[in-house]
N, C-alpha and C positions, 0 to 999 in steps of 0.2 A: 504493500500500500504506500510504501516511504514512494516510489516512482510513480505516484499518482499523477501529481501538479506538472510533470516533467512529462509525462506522455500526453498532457490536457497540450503542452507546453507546442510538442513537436507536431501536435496533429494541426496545431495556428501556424506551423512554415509550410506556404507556399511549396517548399524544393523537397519537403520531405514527403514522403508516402510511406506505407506500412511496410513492405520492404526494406526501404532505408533507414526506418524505425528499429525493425527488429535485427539489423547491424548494428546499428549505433548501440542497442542496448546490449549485443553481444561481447561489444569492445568495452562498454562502459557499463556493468550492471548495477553501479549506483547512477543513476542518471543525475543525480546534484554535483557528480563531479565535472560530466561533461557541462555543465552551465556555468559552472565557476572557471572555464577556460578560456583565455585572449582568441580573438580570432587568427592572430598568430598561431597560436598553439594549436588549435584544431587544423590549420592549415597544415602544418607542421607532422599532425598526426594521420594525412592523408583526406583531410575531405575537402572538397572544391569550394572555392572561397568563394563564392556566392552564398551558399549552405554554412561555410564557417561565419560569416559575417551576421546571418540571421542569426542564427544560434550565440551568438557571442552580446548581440543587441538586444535580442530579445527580452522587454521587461514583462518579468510573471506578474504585475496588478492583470494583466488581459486576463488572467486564469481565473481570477477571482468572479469575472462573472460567472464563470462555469459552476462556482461555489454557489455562490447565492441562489442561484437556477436550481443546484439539486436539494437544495434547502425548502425547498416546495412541495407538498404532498401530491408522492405520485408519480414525481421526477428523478430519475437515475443516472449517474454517470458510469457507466460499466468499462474498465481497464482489461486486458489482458490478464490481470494477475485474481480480478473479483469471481469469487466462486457462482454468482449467476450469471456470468458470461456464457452466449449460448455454447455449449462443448460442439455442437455441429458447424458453427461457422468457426470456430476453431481449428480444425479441420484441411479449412485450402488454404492456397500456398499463399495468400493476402489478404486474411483475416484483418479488418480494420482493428486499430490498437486502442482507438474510442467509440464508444457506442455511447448518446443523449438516446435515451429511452424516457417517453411518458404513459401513463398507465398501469397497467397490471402486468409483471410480471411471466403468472400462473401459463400465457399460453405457450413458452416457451419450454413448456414440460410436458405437453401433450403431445402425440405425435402429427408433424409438420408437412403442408403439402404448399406448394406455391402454383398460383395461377396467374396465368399473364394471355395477352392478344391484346391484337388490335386496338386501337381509340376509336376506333370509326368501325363498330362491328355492325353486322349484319341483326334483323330482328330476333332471329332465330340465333344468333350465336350471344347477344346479350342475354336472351333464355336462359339457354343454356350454361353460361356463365354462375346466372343465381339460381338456378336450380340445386348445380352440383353442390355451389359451395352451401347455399343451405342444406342440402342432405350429408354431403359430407362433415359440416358444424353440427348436425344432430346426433353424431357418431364420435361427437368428440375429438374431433380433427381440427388443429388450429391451422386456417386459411392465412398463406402470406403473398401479400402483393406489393403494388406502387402504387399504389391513391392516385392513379392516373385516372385520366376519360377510359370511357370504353372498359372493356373486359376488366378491366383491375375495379372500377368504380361497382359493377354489378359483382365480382367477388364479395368485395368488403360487404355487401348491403343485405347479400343473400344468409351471408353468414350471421351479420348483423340481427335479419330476422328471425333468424333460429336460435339466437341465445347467444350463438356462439363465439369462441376466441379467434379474432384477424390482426395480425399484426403487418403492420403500413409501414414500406420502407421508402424513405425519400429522397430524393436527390437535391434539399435546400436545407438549412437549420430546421433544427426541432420548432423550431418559433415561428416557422416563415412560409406557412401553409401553401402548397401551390397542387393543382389549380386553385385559385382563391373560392371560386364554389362548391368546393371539398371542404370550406372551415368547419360544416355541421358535420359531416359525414367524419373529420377528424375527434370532432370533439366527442361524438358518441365511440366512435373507436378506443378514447380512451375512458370509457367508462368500464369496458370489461375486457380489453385488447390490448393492444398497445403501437404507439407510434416511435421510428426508429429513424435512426440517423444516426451517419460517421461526421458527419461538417459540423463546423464550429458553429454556436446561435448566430443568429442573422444572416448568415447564410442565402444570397437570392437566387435564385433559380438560374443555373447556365445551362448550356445544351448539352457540353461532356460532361457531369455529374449524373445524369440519367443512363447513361451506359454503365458506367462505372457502378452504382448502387447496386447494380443487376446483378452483380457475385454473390451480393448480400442476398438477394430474394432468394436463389438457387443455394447459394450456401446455408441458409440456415433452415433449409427445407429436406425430407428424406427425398421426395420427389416433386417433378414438376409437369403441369399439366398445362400444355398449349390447348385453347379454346380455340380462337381464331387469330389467323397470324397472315401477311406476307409474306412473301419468298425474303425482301429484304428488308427485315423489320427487328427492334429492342428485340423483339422478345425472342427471333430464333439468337440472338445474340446469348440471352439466360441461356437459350439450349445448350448452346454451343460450352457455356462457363458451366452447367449443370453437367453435363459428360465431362468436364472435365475434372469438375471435382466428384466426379464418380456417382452421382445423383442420376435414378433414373427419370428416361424422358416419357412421356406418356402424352400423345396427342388424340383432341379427338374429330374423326373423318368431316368433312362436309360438303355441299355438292360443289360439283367439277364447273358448274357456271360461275361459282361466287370467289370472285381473286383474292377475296380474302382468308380463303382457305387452302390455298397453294400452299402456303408454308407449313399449314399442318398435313399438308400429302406430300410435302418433300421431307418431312422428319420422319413418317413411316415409311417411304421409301428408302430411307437412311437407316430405319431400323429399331423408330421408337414405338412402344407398345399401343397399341390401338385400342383406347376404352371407350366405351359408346353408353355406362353408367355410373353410376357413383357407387356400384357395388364394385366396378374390374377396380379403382382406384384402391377402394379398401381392401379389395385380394391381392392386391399388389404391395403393399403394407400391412399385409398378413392379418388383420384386423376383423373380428368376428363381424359378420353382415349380419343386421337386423331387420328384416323386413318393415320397413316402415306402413302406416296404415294409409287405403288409398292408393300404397303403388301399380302401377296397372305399365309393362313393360309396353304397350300397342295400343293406341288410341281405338275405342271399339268404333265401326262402321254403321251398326243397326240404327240406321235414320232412314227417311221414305227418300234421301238426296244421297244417298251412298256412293250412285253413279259417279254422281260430279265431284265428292267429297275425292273421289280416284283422281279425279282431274285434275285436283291443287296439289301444290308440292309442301313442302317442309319451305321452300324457298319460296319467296316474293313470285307470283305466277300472274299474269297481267289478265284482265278481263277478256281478253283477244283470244288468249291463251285457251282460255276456257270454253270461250265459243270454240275454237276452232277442236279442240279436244272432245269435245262433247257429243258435239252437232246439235246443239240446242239453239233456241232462238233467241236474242239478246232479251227479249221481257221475260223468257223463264228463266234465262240466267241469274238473271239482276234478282227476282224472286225468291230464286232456290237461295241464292248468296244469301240475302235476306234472311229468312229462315235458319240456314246452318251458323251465322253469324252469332243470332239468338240464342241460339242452344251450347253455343261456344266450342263447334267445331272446327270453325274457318274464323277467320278476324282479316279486319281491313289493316292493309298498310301500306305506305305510300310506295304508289306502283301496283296495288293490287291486292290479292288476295292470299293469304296461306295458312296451313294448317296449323291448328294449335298442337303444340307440343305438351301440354302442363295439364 
């Protein structure tokens, strides 16, 4: 704990990173000795004086906000050396050397699954996002995401309405919410979740720090589940850091029309598991399945419109679509929609018509 205020110290230089951290503390395992060094001296002892000139300048009052910050109910400073640091992102090869954590703790003990896609998903794939993670939070599964748009937004919410624990990893200060119309959806995360970050408070949003956090999501996760993704997008980027810290990948299929689901038909082509419910996720972490009440694996048909119900897809299917599929006439179409709408087999969405999933 003596290397507390010293690694608050080195996560504030600019030149240092967790790698370079956990050199400097190899060479110096008291970190008070390295501060009390001329920039001479560290120059001297091999590090680039750009590095030795911060480190030699650097006045610790900066740290003290860090203090008063965890002096708050709620708020944590997690080191390297603190025994709730999570032991899984400990793990890869650039475990951050600071964690600001607000909230609870608890879900860091539960076992971990991360979900990530797109910011711009499809209807069906933001479903599908809070479906999972609400069934997989009813099983006790703590959901980790980015408090992003899109797929990470309906992670947190679905899990949210199930009770359960989501922990929110960021890419600005713990303080400095982004998107800013995330600040509610943060604040109830920290009611029984928790919100995470390696940057120092005040921290503003830049564009390389949302790469970068993505270790974190995949690292402190047993496994990761792509929703919907592009070919070249953050989230096969987690993939990519989740294979490498040895994390399985688990994507789930979606149709071959929607581009935003290329990227999760190029990680099964590459190799990762294919679940299509929230039961493959939990057999995949070995975890007993419990039939939840209400689960029904296949939307049942028995309606007087089952014909056309054949007609709509899981995907956005255009009114066109449906005449031309059918052979019905646009006033019985427009009718039957009607009706199946009612009954909550099909829903409108812009573009058209498709099958409920839920």
């Amino acid at each position: 704990m003596k290397n507390k205020q010293y690694l608050l110290a080195l996560n504030r230089i600019n030149q240092i990173g967790p790698r370079t951290t956990a050199k400097l503390l190899a060479r110096w395992p008291d970190l008070e000795e390295l501060f009390q060094l001329s920039a001479q001296q560290l120059q001297s002892a091999g590090l680039p004086a750009a590095m030795a000139n911060s480190i030699a300048a650097f006045n610790l009052a900066e740290v003290e906000k860090d203090w008063r910050w965890q002096e708050q109910e709620g708020h944590f400073l997690l080191t390297w050396a603190d025994a709730d640091y999570p032991f899984l992102l400990k793990e890869i090869h650039d475990p951050p050397p600071v964690l600001y954590a607000r909230g609870h703790l608890s879900g860091l003990r539960q076992p971990t699954v991360a979900m990530v896609g797109t910011r711009k998903p499809s209807v069906t794939g933001s479903e599908t996002a809070w479906r999972f993670a609400f069934e997989l939070a009813a099983h006790q599964v703590t959901i980790v995401s980015g408090l992003a748009l899109g797929i990470d937004a309906q992670a947190h919410s679905g899990c949210l309405q199930a009770g359960g624990k989501t922990i929110a990893v960021m890419g600005t200060g713990i303080d400095c919410i982004y998107p800013r119309r995330h600040q509610r959806m943060a604040e109830n995360i920290c009611q029984n979740g928790l919100l995470l970050s390696e940057f120092p408070l005040q921290t503003a949003p830049i564009a390389g720090h949302f790469p970068r956090r993505n270790r974190i999501i995949s690292g402190l996760s047993l496994s990761i589940l792509v929703v919907e993704a592009a070919v070249r997008s953050g989230s096969l980027i987690t993939a990519r850091l989740a294979l490498e810290q040895n994390r399985d990948v688990l994507a789930i299929p979606g149709s071959i029309h929607n581009p935003q689901a290329r990227g999760c038909h190029y990680l099964l082509q590459q190799g990762a598991r294919l679940v299509t419910s929230s039961e493959d996720v939990l057999n995949e972490l070995q975890l007993d399945v419990i039939k939840m009440a209400g689960d029904d694996p296949m939307p049942a048909l028995a309606c007087e419109n089952k014909n056309l119900v054949k007609c709509i897809g899981f995907e956005t299917t255009t009114v066109d679509q449906i005449i031309e599929r059918s052979g019905l006439s646009v006033g019985k179409v427009a009718c039957d929609l009607a009706e199946l709408e009612l009954q909550g087999i099909v829903k409108a969405v812009p573009g058209g018509y498709m099958r409920c999933t839920l």
